[in-house]
N, C-alpha and C positions, 0 to 999 in steps of 0.2 A: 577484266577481273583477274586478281594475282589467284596464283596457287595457294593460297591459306584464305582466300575470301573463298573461293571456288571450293573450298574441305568444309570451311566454316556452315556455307551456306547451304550444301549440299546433304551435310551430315543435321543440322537442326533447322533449316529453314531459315526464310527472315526473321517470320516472328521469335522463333527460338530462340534467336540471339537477344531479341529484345527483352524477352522471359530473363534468360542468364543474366543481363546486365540490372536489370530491372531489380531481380531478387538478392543481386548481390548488394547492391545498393540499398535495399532496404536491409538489410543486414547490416550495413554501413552506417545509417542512418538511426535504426533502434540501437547500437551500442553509443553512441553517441551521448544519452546522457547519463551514463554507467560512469562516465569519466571523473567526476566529482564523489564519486561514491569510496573512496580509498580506505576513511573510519568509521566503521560501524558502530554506535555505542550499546554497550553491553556490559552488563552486570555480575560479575561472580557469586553466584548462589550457591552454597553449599559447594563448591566446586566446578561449577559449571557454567557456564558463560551462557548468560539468557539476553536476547534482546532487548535494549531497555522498553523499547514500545510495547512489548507484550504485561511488562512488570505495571506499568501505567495504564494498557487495557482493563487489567486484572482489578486493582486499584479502582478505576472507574468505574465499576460491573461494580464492584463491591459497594462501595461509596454510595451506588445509585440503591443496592437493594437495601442499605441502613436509612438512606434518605425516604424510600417509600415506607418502611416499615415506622417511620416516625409520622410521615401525614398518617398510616394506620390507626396509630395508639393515639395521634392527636384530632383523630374523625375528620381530616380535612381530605383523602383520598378523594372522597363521593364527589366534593367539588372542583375537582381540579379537569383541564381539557382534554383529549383525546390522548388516553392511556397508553395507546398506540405510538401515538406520536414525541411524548412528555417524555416517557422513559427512554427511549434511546438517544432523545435529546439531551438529555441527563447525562447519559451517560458518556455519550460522545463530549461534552462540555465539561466534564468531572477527568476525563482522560487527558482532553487536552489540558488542564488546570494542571494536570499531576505534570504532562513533561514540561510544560513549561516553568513548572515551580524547581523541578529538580532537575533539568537538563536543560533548561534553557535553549529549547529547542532550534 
């Protein structure tokens, strides 16, 4: 054993090294697909730059509470399937509708 194995191992153990290498590695490996991410799209609103996905959330949420207030007025509410489940389906499906019509996701 050289003199920097003997500091190495002496100072954290074996496993410790493995710890060290281990975490750095994952840190290597979560930045990994950051690398593709260079343009964000985003919107000037009023002056201010908002992600477009939140402007398409919003949109969606919206969309969803016009859509139910229309089964309301049109009495079809009471039959539709788990309320729970319809709505955020909606919604989710109404969001994605919006980026993909305007950013072509």
């Amino acid at each position: 054993m050289n003199l920097v194995e003997h500091i190495a191992v002496g100072r954290y153990g074996a496993t410790g090294i493995a710890r060290a290498v281990c975490g750095r590695l994952a840190i290597i490996v979560a930045g990994v697909p950051l690398y593709g991410c260079e343009h964000v799209p985003s919107i000037n609103l009023l002056g201010a730059f908002f992600p477009s996905w939140m402007l398409c959330v919003l949109v969606g949420v919206s969309l969803t509470l016009v859509g139910r207030r229309v089964l309301v007025a049109a009495g079809l509410e009471q039959w539709v399937g788990p309320r729970g489940i319809l709505y955020p389906a909606l919604a989710l499906a109404l969001t994605l509708g919006t980026w993909v019509t305007f950013f072509r996701g």
